[in-house]
C-alpha positions in Angstrom: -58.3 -40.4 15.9 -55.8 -37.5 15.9 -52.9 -36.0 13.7 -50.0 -35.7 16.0 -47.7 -33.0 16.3 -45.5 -32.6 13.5 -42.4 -30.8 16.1 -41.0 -31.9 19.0 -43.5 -30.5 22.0 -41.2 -31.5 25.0 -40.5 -34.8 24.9 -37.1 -36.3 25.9 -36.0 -40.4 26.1 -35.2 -41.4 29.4 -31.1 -42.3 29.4 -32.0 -46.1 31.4 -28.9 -48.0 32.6 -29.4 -51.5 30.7 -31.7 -54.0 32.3 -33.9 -51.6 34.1 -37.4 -51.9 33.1 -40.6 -53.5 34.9 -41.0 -55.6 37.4 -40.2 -53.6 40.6 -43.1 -52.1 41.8 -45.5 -54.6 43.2 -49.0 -54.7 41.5 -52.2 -54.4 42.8 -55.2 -54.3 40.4 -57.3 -51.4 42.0 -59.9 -50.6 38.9 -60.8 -53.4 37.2 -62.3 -51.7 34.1 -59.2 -50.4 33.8 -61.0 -47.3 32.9 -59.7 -43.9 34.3 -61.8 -41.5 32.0 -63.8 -40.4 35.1 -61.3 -39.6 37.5 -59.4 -37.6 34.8 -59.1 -33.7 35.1 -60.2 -31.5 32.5 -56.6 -31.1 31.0 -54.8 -27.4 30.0 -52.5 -26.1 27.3 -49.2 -26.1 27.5 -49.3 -23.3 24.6 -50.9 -20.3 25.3 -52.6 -18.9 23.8 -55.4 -21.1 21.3 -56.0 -21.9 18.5 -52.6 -20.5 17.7 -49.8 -20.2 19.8 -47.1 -17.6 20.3 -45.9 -19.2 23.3 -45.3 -22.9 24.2 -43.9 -24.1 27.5 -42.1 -27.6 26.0 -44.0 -28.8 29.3 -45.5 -32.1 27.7 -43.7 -34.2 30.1 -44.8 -32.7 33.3 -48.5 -32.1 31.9 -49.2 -35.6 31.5 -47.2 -36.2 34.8 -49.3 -34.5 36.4 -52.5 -35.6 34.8 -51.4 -39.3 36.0 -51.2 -38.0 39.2 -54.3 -36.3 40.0 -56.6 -38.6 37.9 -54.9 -41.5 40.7 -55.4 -39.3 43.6 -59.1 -38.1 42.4 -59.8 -42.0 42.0 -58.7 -42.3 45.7 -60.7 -39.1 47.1 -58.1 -36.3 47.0 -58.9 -33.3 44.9 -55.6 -32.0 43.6 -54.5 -29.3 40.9 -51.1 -29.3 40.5 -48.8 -26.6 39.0 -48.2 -27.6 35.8 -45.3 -24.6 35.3 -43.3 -25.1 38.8 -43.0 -28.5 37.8 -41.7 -27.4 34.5 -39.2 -24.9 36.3 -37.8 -27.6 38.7 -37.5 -30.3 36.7 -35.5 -28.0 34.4 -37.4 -28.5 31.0 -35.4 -26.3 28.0 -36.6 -25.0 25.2 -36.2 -28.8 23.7 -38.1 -30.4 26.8 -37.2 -32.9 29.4 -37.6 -36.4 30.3 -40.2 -38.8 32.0 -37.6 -40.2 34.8 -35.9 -36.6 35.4 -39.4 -35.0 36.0 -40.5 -37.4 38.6 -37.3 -37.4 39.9 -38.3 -33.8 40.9 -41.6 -35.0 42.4 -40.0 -37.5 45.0 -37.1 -34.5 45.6 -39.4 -31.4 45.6 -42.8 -32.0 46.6 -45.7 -31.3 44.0 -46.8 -27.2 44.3 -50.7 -26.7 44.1 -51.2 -24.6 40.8 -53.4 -21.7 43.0 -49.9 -20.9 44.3 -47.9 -20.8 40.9 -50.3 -20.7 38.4 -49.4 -20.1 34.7 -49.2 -16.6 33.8 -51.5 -14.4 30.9 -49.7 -13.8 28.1 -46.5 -15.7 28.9 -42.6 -15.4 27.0 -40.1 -18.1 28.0 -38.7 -16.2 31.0 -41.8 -14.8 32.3 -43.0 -18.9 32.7 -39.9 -20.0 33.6 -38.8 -17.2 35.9 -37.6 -18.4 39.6 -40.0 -19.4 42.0 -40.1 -17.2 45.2 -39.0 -19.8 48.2 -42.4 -19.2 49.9 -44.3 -20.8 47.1 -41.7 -23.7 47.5 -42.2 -24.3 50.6 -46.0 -25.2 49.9 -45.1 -28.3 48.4 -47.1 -31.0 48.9 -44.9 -34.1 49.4 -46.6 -38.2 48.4 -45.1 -41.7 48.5 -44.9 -41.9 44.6 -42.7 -44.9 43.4 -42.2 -45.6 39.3 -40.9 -48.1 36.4 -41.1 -48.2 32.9 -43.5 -51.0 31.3 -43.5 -52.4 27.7 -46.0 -51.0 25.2 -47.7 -53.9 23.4 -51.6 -54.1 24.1 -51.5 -56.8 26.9 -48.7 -55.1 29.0 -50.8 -51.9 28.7 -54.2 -53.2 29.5 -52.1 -55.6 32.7 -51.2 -52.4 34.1 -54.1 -50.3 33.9 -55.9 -51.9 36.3 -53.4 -50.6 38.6 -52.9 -46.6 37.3 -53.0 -44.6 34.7 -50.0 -44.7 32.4 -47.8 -41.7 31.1 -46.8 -42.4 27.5 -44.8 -41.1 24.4 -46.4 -40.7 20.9 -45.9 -41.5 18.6 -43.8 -44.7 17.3 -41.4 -45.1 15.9 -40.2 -41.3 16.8 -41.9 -40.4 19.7 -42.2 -36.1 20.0 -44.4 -35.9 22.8 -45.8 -37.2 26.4 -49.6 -37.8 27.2 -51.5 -39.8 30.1 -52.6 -43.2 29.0 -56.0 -43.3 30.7 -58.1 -46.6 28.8 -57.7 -48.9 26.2 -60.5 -50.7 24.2 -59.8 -52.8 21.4 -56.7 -50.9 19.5 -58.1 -47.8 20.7 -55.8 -45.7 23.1 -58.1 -42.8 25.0 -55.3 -40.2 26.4 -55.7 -37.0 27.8 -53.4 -34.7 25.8 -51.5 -31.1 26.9 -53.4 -29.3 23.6 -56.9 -29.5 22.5 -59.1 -30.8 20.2 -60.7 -29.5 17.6 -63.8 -30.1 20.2 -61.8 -27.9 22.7 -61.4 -30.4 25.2 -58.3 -32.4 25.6 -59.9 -36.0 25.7 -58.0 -37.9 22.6 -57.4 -41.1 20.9 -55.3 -43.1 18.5 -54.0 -46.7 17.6 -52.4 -48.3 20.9 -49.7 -49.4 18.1 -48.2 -45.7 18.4 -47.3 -45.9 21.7 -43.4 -45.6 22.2 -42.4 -45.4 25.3 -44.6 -45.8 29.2 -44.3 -45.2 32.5 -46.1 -46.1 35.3 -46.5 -43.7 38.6 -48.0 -45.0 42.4 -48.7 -42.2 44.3 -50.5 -42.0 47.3 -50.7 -38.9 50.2 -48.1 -39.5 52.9 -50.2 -40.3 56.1 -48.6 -37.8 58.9 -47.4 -39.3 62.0 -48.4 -38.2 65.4 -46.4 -38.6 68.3 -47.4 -38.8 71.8 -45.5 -39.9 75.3 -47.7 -42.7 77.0 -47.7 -44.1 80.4 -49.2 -46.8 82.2 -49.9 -46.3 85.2 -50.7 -50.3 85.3 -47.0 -50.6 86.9 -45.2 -49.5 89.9 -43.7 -47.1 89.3 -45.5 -46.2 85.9 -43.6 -47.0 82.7 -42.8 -44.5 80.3 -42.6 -45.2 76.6 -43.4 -43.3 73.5 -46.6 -43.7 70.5 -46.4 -43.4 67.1 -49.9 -43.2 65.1 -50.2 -43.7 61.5 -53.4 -43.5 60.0 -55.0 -46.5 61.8 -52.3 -48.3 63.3 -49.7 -47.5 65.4 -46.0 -48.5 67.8 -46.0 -48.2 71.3 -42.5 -49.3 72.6 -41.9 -48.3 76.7 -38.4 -47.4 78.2 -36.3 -49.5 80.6 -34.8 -46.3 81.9 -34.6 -42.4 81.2 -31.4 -42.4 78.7 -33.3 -45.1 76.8 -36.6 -43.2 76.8 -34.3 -40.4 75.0 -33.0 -42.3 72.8 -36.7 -43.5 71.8 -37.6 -40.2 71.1 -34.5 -39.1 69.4 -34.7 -41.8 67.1 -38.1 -40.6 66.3 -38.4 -37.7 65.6 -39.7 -36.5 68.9 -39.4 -32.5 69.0 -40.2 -31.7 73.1 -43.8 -30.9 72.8 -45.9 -34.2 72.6 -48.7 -34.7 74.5 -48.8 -37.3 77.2 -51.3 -40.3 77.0 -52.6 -41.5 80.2 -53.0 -45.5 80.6 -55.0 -45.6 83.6 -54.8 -48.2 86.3 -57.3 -50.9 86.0 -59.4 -52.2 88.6 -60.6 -55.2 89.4 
């Protein structure tokens, strides 16, 4: 077990209009241990530097955002490091922290930066962290189908949902200060990664379930691009012209009556001018 932080690393309560809570995402049990110690990442330290910090980011929220994230994607095959800071900077995290539906909010909006292209800084102040970020590195951003809700905390709503992602949670009850990734529960025993170390170094933690305040569940997964072709078929005279959408492993083909309706096809989705053609050939008997 772990003594908590006695100040307020970054944590904010998520203003919820009444009646929103769980319920709207569908669920899928993916991991049935409900175990996500081994797609976890190592973890980092939102204060800089250890054992004792001059500097700390407030960043909580977004660290354990992102920790859900890539220990979902790393269970699905994707390899990602996300910036822990321009996620910070976005979502607009102050000197008192920030929220668990304002930084995902950012997510969805923004796209998720890669932390090779705005990695935290040596020997940081406030405004060297959180100075602007230059539009190139914006326009890196890595954009995902992520979708969220807020769960309840007791033991069997935890462990239910689990099996479908890891969970971002505020610690502790009954005044939560700070925001970790949920990653497996066994008996009352919560295992979190966590945004400072242990006295081990590494950032693997764990506690009472019974102190968890707050949770939120996150679904991401990496937005299959589509590609676009024109297709005829040359099985009709004269040869009808249509237009192919591919995604992933399935795909639309829908063919025009005429040429203002083949336009409108294309206008309608998203064609740009330059697609390649798709030849249908004639078949013989």
């Amino acid at each position: 077990m772990n003594d908590f932080p006695t100040i307020n690393t970054g944590f904010l309560p998520s203003i919820l209009p009444d009646g929103y809570f769980q319920g709207l995402l569908p669920y899928k049990v993916v991991l049935e241990s409900a175990d996500w110690r081994p797609f976890a990442p190592k973890g980092d330290p939102q204060a800089i530097p250890q054992p004792n910090p001059i500097f700390d980011c407030k960043g909580c929220v977004s660290f354990s955002n992102n920790n859900v994230a890539e220990t979902l994607l790393k269970f699905q095959g994707f390899d990602f490091k996300f910036s822990n800071r321009a996620l910070s900077k976005l979502s607009g995290t102050t000197q008192v922290g920030n929220d668990f539906q304002t930084v995902e909010f950012t997510n969805v909006k923004n796209g998720r930066i890669l932390d090779i292209n705005w990695p935290a800084p040596d020997n940081p102040n406030w405004n060297v962290y959180y100075a602007e970020i230059p539009d190139a590195v914006k326009r890196t951003a890595i954009y995902f189908h992520e979708d969220w809700e807020f769960i309840s905390t007791d033991v069997a709503t935890l462990q239910y949902h689990l099996k479908q992602c890891p969970i971002q949670i505020a610690i502790p009850t009954p005044h939560p200060n700070h925001g970790v990734c949920l990653l497996y529960i066994q008996g009352n025993t919560a295992y979190y990664l966590d945004s400072y170390p242990g006295a081990d170094g590494t950032y693997m933690k764990t506690m009472d379930v019974s102190l968890v305040e707050a949770a939120m569940k996150l679904i991401i997964k990496p937005v299959i691009m589509a590609q676009r072709y024109i297709v005829q078929d040359n099985n009709f005279s004269p040869a009808k012209i249509g237009v192919l959408v591919l995604e992933g492993f399935t795909g639309t083909a829908t063919f025009a009556d005429n040429p203002p309706h083949l336009q409108n096809l294309k206008d309608a989705l998203g064609f740009v001018g330059t697609e390649p053609t798709v030849q249908i050939p004639k078949q013989t008997i």
